[in-house]
MARLUM-875492 format. One record per residue (C-alpha): z, x, y; residue in three letters; residue number from 1. Coordinates in Angstrom, 1 decimal. Example, Ala and Ser with C-alpha at 12.3 -4.5 7.8 and 13.67 -1.06 7.14 Angstrom:
R       c3       c1       c2   residuo   num
R      7.8     12.3     -4.5       ALA     1
R      7.1     13.7     -1.1       SER     2
This chain:
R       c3       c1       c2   residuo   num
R    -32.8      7.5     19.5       UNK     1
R    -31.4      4.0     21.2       UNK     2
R    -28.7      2.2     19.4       UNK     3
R    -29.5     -1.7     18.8       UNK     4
R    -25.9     -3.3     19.3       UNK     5
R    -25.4     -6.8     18.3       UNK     6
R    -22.4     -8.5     18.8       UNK     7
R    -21.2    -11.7     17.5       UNK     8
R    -20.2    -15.0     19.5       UNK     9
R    -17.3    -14.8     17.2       UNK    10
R    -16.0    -11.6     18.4       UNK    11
R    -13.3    -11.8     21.6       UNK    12
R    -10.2    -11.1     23.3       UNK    13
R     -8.2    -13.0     21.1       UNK    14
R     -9.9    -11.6     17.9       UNK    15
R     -9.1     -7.7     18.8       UNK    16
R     -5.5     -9.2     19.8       UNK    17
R     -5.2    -10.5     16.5       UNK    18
R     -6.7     -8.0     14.9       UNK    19
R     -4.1     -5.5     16.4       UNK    20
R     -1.5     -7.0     13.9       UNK    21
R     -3.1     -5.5     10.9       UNK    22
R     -4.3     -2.3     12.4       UNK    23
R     -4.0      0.8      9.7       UNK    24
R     -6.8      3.9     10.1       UNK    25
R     -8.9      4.9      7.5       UNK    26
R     -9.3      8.9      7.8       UNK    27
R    -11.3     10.1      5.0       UNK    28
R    -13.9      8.9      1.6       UNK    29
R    -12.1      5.8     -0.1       UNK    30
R     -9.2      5.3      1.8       UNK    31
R     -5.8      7.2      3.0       UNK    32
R     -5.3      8.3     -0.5       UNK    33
R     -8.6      8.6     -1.9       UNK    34
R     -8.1      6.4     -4.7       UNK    35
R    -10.1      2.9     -3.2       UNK    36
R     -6.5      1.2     -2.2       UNK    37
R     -6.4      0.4      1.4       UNK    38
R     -3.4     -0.2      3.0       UNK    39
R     -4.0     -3.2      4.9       UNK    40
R     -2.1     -6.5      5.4       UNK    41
R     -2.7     -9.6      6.6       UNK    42
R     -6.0    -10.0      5.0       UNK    43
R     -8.1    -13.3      4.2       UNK    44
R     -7.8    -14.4      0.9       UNK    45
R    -10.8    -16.6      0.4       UNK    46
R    -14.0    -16.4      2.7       UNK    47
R    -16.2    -19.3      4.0       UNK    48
R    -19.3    -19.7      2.2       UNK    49
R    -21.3    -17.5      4.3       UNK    50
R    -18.7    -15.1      3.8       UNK    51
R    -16.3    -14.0      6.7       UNK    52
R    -17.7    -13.5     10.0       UNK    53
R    -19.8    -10.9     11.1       UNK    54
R    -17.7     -8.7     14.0       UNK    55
R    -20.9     -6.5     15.0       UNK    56
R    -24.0     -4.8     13.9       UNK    57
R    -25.1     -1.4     15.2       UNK    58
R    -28.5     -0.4     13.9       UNK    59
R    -30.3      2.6     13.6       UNK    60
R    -27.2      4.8     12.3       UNK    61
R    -29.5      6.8     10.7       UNK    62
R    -30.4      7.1      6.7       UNK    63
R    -27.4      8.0      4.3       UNK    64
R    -24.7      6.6      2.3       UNK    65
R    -21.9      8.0      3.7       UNK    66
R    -19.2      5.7      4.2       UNK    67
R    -17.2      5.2      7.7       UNK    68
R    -13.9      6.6      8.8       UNK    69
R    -11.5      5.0     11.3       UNK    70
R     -9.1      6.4     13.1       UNK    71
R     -7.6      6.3     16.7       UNK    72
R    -10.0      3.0     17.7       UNK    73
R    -13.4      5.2     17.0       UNK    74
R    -15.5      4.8     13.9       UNK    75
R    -17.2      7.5     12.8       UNK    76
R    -20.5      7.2     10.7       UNK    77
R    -22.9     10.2      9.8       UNK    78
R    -26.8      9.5      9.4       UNK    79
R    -29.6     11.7      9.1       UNK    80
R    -32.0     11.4     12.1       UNK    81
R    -34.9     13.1     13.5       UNK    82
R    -36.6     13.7     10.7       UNK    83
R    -33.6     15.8      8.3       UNK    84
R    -30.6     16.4     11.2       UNK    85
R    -28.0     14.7     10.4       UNK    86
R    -25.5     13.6     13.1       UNK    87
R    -21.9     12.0     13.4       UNK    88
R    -22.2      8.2     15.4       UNK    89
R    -18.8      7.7     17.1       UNK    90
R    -18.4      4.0     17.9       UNK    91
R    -15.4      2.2     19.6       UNK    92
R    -13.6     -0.8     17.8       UNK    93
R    -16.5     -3.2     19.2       UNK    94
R    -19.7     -1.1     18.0       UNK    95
R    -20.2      0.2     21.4       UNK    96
R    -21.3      4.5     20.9       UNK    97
R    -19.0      6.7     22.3       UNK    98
R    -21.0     10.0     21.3       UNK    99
R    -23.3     11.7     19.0       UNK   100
R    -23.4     15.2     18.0       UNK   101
R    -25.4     17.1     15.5       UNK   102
R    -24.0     18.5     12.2       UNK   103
R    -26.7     20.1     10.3       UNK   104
R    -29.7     19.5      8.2       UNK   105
R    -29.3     16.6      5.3       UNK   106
R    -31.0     16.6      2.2       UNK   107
R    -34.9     15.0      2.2       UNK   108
R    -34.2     14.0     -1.6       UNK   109
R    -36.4     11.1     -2.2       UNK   110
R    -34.1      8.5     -3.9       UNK   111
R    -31.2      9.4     -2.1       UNK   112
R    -32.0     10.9      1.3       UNK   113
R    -29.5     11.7      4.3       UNK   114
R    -26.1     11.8      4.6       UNK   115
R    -24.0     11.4      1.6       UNK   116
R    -20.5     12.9      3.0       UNK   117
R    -17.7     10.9      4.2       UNK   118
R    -15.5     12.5      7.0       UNK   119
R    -12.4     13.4      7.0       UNK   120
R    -10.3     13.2     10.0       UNK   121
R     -7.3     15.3     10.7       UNK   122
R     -5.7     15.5     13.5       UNK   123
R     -8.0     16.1     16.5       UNK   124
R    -10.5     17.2     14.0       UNK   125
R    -13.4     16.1     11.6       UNK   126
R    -15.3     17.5      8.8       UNK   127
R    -18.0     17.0      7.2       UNK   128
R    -20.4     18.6      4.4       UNK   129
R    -23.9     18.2      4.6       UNK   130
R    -26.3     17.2      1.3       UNK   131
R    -27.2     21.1      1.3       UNK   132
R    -23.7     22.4      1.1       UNK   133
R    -23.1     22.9      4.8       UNK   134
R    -19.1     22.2      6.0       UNK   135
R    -18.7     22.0      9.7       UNK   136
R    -15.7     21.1     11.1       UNK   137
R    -15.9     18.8     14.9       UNK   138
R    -14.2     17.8     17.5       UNK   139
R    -13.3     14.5     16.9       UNK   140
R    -13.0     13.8     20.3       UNK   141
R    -16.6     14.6     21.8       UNK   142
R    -18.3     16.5     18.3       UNK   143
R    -18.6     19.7     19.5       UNK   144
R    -18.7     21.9     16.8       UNK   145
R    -15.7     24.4     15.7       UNK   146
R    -17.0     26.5     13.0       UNK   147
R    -19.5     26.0     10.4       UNK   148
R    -19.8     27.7      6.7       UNK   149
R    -23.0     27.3      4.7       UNK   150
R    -21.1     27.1      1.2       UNK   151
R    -24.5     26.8     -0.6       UNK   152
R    -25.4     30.9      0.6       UNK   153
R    -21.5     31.9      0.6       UNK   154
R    -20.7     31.3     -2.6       UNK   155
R    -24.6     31.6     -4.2       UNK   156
R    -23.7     28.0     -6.0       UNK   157
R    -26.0     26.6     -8.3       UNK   158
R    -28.4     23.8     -7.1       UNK   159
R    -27.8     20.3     -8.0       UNK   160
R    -30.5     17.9     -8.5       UNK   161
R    -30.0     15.3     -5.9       UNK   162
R    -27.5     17.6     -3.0       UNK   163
R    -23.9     17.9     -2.6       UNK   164
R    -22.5     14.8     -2.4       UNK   165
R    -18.7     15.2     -1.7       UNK   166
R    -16.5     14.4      1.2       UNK   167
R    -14.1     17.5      2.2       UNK   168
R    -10.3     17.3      1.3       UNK   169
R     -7.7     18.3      3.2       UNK   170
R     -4.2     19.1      2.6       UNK   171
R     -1.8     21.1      4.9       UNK   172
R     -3.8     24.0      6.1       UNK   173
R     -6.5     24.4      3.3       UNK   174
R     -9.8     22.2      2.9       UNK   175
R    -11.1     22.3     -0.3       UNK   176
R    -14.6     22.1     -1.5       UNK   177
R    -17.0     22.2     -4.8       UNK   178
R    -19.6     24.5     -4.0       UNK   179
R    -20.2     25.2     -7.8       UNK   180
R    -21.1     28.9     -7.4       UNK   181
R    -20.3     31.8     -9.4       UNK   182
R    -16.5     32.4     -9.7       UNK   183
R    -16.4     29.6     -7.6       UNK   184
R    -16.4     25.8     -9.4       UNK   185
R    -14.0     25.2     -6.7       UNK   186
R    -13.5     26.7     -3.2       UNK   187
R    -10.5     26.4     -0.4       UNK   188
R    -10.9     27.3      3.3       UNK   189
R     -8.6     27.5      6.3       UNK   190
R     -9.2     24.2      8.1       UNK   191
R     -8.6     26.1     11.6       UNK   192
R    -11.2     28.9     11.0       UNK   193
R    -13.6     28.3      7.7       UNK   194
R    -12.2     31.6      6.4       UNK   195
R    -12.2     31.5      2.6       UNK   196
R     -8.5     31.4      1.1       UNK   197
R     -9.2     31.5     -2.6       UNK   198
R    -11.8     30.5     -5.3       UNK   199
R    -11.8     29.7     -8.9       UNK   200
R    -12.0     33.1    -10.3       UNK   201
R    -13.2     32.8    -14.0       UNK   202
R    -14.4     29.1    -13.8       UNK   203
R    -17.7     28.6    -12.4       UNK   204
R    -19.3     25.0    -13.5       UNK   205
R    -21.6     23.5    -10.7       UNK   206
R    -20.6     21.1     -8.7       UNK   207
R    -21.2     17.5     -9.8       UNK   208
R    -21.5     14.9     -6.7       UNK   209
R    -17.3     14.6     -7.0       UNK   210
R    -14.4     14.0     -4.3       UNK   211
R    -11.7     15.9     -5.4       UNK   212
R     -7.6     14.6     -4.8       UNK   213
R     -4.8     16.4     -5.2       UNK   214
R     -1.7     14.2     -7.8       UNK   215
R      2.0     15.3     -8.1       UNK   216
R      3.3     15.4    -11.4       UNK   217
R      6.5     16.0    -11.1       UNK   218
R      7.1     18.9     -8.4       UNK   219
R      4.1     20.0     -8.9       UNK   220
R      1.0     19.1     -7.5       UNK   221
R     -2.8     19.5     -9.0       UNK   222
R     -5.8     19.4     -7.2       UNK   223
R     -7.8     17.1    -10.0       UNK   224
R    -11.8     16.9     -9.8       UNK   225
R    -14.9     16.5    -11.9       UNK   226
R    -17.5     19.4    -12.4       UNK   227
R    -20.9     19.2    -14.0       UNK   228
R    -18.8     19.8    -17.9       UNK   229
R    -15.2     18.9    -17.0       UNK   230
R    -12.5     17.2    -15.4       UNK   231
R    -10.4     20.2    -13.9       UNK   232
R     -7.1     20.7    -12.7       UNK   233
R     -6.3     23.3    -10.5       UNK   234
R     -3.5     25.2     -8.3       UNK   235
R     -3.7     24.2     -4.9       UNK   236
R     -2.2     26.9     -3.6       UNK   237
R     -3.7     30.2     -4.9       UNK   238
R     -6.9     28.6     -6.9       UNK   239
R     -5.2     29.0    -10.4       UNK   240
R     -7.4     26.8    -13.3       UNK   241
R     -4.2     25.0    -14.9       UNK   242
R     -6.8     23.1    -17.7       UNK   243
R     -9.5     21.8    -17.8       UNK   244
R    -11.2     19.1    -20.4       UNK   245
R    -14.9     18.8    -21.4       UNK   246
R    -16.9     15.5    -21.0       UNK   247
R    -20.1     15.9    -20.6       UNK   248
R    -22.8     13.2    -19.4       UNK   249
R    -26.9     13.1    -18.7       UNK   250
R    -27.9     15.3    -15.7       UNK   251
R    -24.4     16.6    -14.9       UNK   252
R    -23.3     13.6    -12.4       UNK   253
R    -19.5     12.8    -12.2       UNK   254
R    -19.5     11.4     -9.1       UNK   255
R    -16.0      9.4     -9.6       UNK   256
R    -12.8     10.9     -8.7       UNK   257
R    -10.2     10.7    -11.2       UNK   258
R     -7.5      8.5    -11.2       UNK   259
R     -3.6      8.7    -12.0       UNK   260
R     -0.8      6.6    -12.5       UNK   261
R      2.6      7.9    -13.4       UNK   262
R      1.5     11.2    -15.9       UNK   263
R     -1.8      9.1    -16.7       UNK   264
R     -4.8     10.7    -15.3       UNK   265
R     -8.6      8.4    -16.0       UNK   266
R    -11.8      9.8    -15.5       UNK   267
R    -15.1      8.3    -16.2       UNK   268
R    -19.0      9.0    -15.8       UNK   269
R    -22.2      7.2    -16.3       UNK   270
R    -25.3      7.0    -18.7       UNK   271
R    -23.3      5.8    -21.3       UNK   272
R    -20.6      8.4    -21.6       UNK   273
R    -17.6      6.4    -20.9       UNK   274
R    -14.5      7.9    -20.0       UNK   275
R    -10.6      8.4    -20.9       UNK   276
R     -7.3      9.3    -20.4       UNK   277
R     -5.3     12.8    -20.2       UNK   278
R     -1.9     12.5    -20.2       UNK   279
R     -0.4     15.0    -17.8       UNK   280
R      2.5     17.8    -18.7       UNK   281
R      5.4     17.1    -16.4       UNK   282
R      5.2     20.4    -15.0       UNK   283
R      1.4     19.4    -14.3       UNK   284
R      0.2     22.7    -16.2       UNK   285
R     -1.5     21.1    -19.4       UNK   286
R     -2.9     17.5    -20.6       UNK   287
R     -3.8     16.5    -23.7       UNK   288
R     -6.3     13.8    -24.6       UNK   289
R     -4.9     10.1    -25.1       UNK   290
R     -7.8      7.8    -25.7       UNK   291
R    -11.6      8.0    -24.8       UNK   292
R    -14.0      4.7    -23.9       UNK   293
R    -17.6      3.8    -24.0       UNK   294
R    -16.9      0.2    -22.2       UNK   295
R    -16.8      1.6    -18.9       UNK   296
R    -19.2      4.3    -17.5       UNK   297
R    -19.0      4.2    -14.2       UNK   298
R    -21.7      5.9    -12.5       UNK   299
R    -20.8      6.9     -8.9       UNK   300
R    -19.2      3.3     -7.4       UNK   301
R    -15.1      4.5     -8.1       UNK   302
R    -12.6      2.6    -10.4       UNK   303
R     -9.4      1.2     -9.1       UNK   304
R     -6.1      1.5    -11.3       UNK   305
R     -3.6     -0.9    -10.7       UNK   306
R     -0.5     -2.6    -12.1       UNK   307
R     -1.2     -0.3    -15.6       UNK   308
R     -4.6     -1.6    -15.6       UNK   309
R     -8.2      0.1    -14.5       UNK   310
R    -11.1     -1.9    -12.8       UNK   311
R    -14.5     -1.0    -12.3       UNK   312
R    -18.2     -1.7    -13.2       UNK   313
R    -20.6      0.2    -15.9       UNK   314
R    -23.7      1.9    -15.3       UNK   315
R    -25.3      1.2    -18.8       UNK   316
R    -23.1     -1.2    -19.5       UNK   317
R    -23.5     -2.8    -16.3       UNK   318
R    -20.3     -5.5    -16.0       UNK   319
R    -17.0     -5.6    -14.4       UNK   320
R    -14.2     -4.7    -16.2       UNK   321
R    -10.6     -4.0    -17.2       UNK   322
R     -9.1     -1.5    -19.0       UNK   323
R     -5.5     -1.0    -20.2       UNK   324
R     -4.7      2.2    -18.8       UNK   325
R     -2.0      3.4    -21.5       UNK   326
R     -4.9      2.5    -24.3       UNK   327
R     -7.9      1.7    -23.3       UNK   328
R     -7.6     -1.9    -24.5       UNK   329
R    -10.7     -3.7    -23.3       UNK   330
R     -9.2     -6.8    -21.7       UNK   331
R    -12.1     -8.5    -20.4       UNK   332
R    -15.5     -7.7    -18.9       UNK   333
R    -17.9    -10.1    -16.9       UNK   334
R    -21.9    -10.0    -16.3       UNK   335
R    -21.3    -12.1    -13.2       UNK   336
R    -20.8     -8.9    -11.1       UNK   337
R    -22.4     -6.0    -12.2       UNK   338
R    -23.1     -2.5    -11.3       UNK   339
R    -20.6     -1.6     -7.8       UNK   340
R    -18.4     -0.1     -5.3       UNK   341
R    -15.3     -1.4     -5.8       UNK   342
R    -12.2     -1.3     -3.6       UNK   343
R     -8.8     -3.0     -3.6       UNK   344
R     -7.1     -4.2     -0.2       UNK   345
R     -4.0     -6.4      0.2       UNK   346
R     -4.1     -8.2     -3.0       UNK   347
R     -7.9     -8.3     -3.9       UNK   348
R    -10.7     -6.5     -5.0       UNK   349
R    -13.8     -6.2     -3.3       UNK   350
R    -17.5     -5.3     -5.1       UNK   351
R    -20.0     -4.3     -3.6       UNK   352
R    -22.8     -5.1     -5.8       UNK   353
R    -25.9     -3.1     -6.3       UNK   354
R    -28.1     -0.8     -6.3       UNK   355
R    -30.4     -4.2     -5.6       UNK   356
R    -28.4     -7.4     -5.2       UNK   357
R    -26.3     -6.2     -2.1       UNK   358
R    -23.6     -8.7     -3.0       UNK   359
R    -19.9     -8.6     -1.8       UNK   360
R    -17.6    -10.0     -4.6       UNK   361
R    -13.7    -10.9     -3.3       UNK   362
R    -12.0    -10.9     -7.1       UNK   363
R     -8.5    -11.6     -7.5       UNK   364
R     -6.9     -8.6    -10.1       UNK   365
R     -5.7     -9.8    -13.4       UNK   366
R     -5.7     -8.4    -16.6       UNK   367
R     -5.7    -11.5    -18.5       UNK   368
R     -8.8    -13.0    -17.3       UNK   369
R    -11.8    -12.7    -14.7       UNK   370
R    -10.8    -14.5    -11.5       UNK   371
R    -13.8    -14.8     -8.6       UNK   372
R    -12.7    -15.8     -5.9       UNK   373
R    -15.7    -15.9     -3.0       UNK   374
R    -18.9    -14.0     -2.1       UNK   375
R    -21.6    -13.4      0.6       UNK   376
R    -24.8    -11.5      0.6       UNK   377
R    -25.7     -8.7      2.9       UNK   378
R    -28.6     -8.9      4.6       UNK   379
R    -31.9     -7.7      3.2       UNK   380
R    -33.3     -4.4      3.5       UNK   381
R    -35.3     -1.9      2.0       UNK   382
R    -32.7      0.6      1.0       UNK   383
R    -29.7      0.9     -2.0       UNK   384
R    -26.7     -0.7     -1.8       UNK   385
R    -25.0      2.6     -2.4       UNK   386
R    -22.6      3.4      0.5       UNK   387
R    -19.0      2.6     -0.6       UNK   388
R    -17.4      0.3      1.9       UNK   389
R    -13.9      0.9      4.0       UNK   390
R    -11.6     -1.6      5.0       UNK   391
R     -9.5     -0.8      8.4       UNK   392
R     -8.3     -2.9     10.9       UNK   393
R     -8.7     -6.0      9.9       UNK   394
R    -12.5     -4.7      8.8       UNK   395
R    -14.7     -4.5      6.6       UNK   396
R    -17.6     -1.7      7.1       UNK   397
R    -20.6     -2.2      5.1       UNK   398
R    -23.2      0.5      5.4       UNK   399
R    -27.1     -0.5      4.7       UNK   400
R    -30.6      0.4      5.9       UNK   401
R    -29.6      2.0      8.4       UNK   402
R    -27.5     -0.5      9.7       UNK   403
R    -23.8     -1.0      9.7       UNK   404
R    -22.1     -4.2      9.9       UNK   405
R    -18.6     -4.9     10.4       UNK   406
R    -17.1     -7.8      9.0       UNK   407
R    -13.5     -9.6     10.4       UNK   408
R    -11.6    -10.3      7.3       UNK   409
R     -7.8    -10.6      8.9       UNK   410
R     -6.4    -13.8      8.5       UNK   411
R     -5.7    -16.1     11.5       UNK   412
């Protein structure tokens, strides 16, 4: 299938030499730390009415919501093609492909079909996790595969209405995933070989559409994620359940990785359910309940916490909002951006608004009142306005009907 490249007048020698200034990667779902902040600098801080200029278009990525990774001057972006294959799209810093390479088959779920997986890029490596459960590490130079392991069969997990939905973690030489299967809620592998290093022996909830992170309280550090009952934390080490704390929501989905600040840990989920706070032993081994929330029940689109303060966008109660994270203080919420991804780069938050509108809100943070600051609308499509964007590079990625459009935002 023939890529469509489109590249705007705007787009030059003296934009990539700019652009240089503010160059920071992107390896993996939601940013270098998983937690939506990206680490760039330098960025614009108001957009013209439009919105800021459109870098390039490459079409025909293929159907998913994956978001991108960028690392090294190559974007990578998975997308189901031919029928239910899904493949990795390597592009170069001006949308040009490098190479393609197949990954395995991607889920045909109607209201969400392709690629849902983020890739995670370490070293001269990526991986990647397929809507049926199917890890395969890459090369991230040229794709060709390393080893695969269909974690779906392995660990005989339990299905999941709408796929597997999470991007792989890795941390030193272990990649962890959430196959959900029996004795194993939670699974880690050797990133080098696919062998399996440990599972959750004893604790065996499916998996629930979640990208888990690992937190340090104190010395210790806790690999934190959501399953289809809980919010978990767990040993990285050896696979050791530390705690775990029941919240339950309609159809199992907790599709938003937790959050922490200091010994704070936030979790949330949709359909009304709401969310709270845990705080966190100092030796990282218990928590014990601080508040709980109905305000915010955020779906699958991410929260940001900031400054002591959460922000993200409902699913039922579909506004934008912040929360005081030591109490859950409602501080204000706003029906002028609804249901999104939200993100957080260099001062401001971005929101991707959906699953329809397909709006991109710039919002300045501020517990004390709701500051817009600019917006622009992607173009039209058929799809959802699902895919979480990235920032890198003095970009912004969006990802929609098949298309994905890169956006300069570094200031001048």
């Amino acid at each position: 299938m023939k890529n469509s490249l489109h590249l705007a007048l705007s787009i030059g020698v003296a934009a990539s030499v700019s652009l240089a200034a503010f160059a920071v990667d992107t390896p993996q779902f939601r940013g270098p730390n998983r937690d939506g902040i990206f680490a760039e600098k330098g960025l614009l801080k108001s957009w013209p009415v439009d919105g800021p200029a459109l870098a390039w278009k490459v079409e025909n990525v293929g159907k998913g919501y994956s978001s991108v990774s960028d690392v090294n001057g190559t974007v990578y972006v998975p997308g189901m093609l031919e029928e239910n294959i899904g493949y990795i799209i390597a592009l170069d810093a001006n949308g040009k492909e490098k190479w393609r390479a197949p990954y395995g088959e991607e889920t045909l779920d109607k209201q969400a079909p392709g690629a849902r997986s983020t890739p995670t890029i370490d070293g001269d490596r990526l991986y990647v996790m397929t809507g049926k459960g199917t890890l395969t590490c890459m090369s991230a130079k040229d794709g060709k595969q390393v080893w695969q392991v269909d974690l779906f069969k392995k660990f005989q997990s339990t299905p999941t209405s709408w796929g597997f939905s999470e991007s792989p973690l890795i941390h030193g030489d272990l990649i962890y995933a959430t196959p959900g299967g029996k004795d194993a809620a939670l699974v880690a592998l050797n990133k080098m070989t696919g062998e399996t290093v440990w599972t959750t022996k004893g604790f065996s909830e499916a998996s629930a559409y979640c990208s888990p992170a690992i937190f340090k309280f104190g010395e210790k550090e806790v690999l934190v994620t959501m399953t289809g009952k809980s919010v978990v934390g767990i040993e990285p080490a050896t696979g050791k359940v530390l705690w775990n704390h029941v919240h339950e929501t309609d159809y199992d989905i907790h599709a938003v990785t937790p959050a922490v600040s200091g010994n704070i840990l936030y979790y949330t989920g949709g359909y009304g359910s709401g969310g709270g706070a845990l705080e966190v032993a100092a030796d990282g081994a218990s928590v014990k309940p601080l508040w709980s929330d109905k305000n915010l029940d955020c779906q699958h689109h991410g929260v940001i916490v900031l400054d002591g303060y959460i922000y993200g966008t409902g699913h039922k109660n579909s506004k934008l909002m912040c929360l005081e994270l030591k109490t859950g203080k409602l501080m204000w919420s706003t029906d002028e951006v609804t249901q999104g991804d939200i993100l957080f780069a260099d001062g401001m938050l971005y929101v991707y608004e959906g699953p329809k509108k397909g709006i991109v809100h710039l919002v300045k943070p501020n517990p004390e009142k709701f500051e817009h600051v600019a917006s622009f609308a992607v173009p039209e499509g058929k799809d959802k306005h699902w895919a979480f964007p990235a920032i890198a590079n003095g970009r912004l990625y969006i990802r929609h009907a098949g298309n994905l459009y890169a956006y300069n935002i570094a200031a001048k």
